[in-house]
TORKOL-4160 file (C-alpha; in steps of 0.2 Angstrom, whole numbers, padded with zeros to 4 digits, m for minus):
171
<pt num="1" X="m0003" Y="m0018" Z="0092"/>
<pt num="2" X="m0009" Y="m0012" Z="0075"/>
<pt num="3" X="m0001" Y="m0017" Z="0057"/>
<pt num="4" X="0000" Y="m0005" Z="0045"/>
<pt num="5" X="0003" Y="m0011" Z="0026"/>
<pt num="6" X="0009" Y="0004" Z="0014"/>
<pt num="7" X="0009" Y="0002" Z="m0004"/>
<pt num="8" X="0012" Y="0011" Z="m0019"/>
<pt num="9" X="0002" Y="0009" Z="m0032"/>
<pt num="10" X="0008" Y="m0006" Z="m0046"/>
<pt num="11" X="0015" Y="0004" Z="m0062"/>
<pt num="12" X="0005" Y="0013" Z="m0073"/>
<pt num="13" X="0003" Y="0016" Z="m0090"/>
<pt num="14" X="0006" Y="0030" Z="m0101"/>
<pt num="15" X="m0001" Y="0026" Z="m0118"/>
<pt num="16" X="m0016" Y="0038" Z="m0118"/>
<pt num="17" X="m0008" Y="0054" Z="m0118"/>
<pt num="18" X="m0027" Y="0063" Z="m0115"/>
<pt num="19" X="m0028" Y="0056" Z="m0098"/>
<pt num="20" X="m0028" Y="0064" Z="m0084"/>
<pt num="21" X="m0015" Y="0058" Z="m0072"/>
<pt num="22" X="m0027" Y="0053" Z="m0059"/>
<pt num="23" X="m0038" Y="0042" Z="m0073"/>
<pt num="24" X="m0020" Y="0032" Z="m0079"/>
<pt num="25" X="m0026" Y="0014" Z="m0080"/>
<pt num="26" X="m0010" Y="0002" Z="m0075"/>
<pt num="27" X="0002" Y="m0007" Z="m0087"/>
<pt num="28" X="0006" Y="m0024" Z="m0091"/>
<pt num="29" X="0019" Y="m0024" Z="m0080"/>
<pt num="30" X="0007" Y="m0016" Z="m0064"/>
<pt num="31" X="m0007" Y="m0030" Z="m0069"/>
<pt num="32" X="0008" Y="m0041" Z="m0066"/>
<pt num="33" X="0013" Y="m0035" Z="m0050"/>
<pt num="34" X="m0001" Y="m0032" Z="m0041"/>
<pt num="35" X="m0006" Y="m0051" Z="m0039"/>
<pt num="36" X="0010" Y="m0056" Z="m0037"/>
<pt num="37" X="0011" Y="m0042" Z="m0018"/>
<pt num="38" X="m0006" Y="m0049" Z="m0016"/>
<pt num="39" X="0001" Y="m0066" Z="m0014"/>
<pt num="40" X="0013" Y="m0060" Z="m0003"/>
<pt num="41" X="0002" Y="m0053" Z="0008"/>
<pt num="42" X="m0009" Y="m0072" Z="0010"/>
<pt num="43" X="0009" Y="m0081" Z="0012"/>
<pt num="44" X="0016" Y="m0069" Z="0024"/>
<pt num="45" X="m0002" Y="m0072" Z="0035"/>
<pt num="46" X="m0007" Y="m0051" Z="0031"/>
<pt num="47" X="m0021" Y="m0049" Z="0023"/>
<pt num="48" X="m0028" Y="m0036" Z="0029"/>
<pt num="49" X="m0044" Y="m0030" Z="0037"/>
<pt num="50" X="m0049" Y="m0017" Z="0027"/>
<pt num="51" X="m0041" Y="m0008" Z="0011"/>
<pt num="52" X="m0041" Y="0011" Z="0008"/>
<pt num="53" X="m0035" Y="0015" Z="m0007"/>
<pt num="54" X="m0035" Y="0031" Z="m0017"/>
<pt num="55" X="m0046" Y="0035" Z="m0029"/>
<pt num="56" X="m0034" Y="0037" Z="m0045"/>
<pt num="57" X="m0037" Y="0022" Z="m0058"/>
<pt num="58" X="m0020" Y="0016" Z="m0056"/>
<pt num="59" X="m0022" Y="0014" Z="m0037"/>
<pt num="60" X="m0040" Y="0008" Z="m0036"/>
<pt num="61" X="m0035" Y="m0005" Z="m0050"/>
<pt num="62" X="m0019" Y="m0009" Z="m0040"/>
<pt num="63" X="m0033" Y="m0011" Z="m0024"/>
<pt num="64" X="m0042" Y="m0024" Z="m0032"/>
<pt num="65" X="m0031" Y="m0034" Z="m0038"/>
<pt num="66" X="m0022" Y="m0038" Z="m0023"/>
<pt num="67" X="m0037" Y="m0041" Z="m0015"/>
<pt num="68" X="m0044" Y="m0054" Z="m0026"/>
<pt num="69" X="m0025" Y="m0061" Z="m0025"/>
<pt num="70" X="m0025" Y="m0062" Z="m0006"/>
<pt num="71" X="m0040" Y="m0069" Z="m0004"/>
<pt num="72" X="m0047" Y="m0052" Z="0005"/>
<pt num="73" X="m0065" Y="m0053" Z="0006"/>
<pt num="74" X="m0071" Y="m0035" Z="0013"/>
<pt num="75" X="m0074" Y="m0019" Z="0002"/>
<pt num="76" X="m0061" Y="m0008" Z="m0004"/>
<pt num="77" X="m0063" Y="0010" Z="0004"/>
<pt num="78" X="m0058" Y="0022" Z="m0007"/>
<pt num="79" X="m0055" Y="0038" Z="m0002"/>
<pt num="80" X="m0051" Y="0054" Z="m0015"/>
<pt num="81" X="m0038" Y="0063" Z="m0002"/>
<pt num="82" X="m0025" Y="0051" Z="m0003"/>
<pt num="83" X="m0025" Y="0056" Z="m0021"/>
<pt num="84" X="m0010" Y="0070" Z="m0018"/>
<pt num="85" X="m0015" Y="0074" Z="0001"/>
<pt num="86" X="0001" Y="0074" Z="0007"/>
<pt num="87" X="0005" Y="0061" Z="0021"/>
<pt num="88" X="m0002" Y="0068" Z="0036"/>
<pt num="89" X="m0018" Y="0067" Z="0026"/>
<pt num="90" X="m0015" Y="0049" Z="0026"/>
<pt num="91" X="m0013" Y="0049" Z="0045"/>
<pt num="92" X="m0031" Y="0057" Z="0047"/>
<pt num="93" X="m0036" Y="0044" Z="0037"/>
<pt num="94" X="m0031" Y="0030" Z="0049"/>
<pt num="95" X="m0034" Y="0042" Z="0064"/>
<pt num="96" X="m0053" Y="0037" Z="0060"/>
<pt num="97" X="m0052" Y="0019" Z="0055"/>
<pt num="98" X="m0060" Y="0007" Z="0069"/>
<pt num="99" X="m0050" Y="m0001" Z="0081"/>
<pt num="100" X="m0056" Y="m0019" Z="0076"/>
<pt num="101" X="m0046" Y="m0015" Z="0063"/>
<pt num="102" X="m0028" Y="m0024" Z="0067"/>
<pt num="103" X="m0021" Y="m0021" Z="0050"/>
<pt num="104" X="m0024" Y="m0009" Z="0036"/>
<pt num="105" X="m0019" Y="m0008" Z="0019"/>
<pt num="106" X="m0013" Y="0010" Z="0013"/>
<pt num="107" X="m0013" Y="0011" Z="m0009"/>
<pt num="108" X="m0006" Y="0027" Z="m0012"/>
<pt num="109" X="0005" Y="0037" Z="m0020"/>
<pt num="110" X="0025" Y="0045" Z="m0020"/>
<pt num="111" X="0032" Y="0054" Z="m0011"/>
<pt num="112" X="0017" Y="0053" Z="0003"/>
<pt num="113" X="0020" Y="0034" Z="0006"/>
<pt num="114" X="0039" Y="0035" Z="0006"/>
<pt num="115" X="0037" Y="0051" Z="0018"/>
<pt num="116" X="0024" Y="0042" Z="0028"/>
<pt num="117" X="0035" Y="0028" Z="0030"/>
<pt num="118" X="0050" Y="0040" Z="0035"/>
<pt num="119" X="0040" Y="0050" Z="0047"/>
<pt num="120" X="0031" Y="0034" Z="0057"/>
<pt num="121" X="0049" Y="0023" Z="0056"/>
<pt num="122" X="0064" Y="0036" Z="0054"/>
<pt num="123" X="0068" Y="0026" Z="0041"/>
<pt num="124" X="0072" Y="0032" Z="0021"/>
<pt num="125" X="0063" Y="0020" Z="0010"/>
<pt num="126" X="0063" Y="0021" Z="m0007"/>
<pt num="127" X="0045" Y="0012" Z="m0014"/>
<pt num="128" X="0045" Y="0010" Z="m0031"/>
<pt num="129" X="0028" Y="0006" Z="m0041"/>
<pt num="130" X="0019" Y="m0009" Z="m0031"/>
<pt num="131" X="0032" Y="m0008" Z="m0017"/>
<pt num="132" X="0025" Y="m0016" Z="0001"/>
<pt num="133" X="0033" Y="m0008" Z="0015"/>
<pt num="134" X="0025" Y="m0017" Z="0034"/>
<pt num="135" X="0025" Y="m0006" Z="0048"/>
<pt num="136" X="0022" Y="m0013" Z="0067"/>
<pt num="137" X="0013" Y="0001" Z="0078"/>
<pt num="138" X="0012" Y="0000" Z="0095"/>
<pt num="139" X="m0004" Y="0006" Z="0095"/>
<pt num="140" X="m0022" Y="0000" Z="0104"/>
<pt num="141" X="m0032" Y="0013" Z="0096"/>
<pt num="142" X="m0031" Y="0020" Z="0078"/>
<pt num="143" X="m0036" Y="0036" Z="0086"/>
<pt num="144" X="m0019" Y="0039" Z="0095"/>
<pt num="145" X="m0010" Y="0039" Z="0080"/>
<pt num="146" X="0000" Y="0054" Z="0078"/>
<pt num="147" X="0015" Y="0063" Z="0071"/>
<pt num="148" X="0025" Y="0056" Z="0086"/>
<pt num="149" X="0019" Y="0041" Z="0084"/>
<pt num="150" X="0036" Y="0029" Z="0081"/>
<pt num="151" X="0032" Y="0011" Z="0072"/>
<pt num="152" X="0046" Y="m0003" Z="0067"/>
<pt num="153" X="0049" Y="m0006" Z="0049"/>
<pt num="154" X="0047" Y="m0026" Z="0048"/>
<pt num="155" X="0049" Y="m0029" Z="0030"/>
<pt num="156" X="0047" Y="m0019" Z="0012"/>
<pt num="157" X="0044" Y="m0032" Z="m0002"/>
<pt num="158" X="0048" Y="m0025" Z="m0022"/>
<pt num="159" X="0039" Y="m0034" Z="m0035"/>
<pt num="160" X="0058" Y="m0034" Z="m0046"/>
<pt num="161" X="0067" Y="m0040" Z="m0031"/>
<pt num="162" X="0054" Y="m0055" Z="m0028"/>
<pt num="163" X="0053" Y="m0058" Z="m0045"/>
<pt num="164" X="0073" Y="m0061" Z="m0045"/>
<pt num="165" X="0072" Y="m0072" Z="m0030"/>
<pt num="166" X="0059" Y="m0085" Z="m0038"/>
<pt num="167" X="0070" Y="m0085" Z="m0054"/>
<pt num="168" X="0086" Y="m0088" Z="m0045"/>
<pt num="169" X="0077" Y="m0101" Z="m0034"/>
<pt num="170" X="0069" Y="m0110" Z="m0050"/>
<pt num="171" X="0089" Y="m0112" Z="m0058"/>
């Protein structure tokens, strides 16, 4: 059994007009939310074994903030293809991932995460910025991993809908 975590990267920011999309640092709001997923991922027993992330800014920053948040202690693999790959770049990428690995951590980017998600559980998510969507593969190898591959959607946390739960819990 395998855990895949997909993520789209936390928000980005906008305020440098010369930047290049793939060099957009992260907002406030995205510095907010990526700690916040992280924290999730620690509670909810998920940290993961590795993190791949893409290398846009935005992504890579999103990365490593959730890790330091979650207590993940490994290295963050970055990996340039998942910068506008498409998703069955992103299964190529965990096709090739050791099998010691139980769960991975995806940061990415729409629409390859949502179509991703859509293609390994049939269902339609929509994942805003720093959406977490938890997929269960019935999987022993990373390897087997493939277009037919059918996982169970467990759980998709959004930063605004958490954010609205502690508020109304706080009241």
């Amino acid at each position: 059994m395998k855990t895949l975590l997909i993520l789209r990267h936390a928000k980005s920011s906008w305020k440098f007009p010369d930047l290049t999309d793939h060099d957009r640092p992260l907002n406030s709001r995205g510095k907010r939310d990526a700690p916040l997923i992280g924290n999730k991922l620690a509670k909810e027993g998920l940290v993961p074994d590795v993190i791949i992330a893409s290398s846009a800014i935005r992504a890579h920053a999103t990365a490593k903030k959730i890790a330091k948040a979650s207590g993940y202690r490994g290295e963050i693999v970055i990996e340039s293809s998942l910068y506008g790959g498409g998703p069955q770049t992103y299964l190529n990428i965990l096709r090739n991932q050791l099998d010691r690995y139980n769960k991975i951590l995806l940061v990415g980017h729409n629409p390859d995460v949502e179509q991703l998600l859509d293609s390994l559980t049939g269902t339609e998510v929509i994942m805003p910025t720093c959406a977490l969507a938890h997929v269960s593969l019935i999987l022993e190898r990373w390897l087997d991993l493939n277009n037919n591959t059918k996982g169970r959607l467990i759980k998709v946390w959004r930063p605004k809908e958490m954010i609205i739960a502690s508020d109304k819990s706080i009241t």
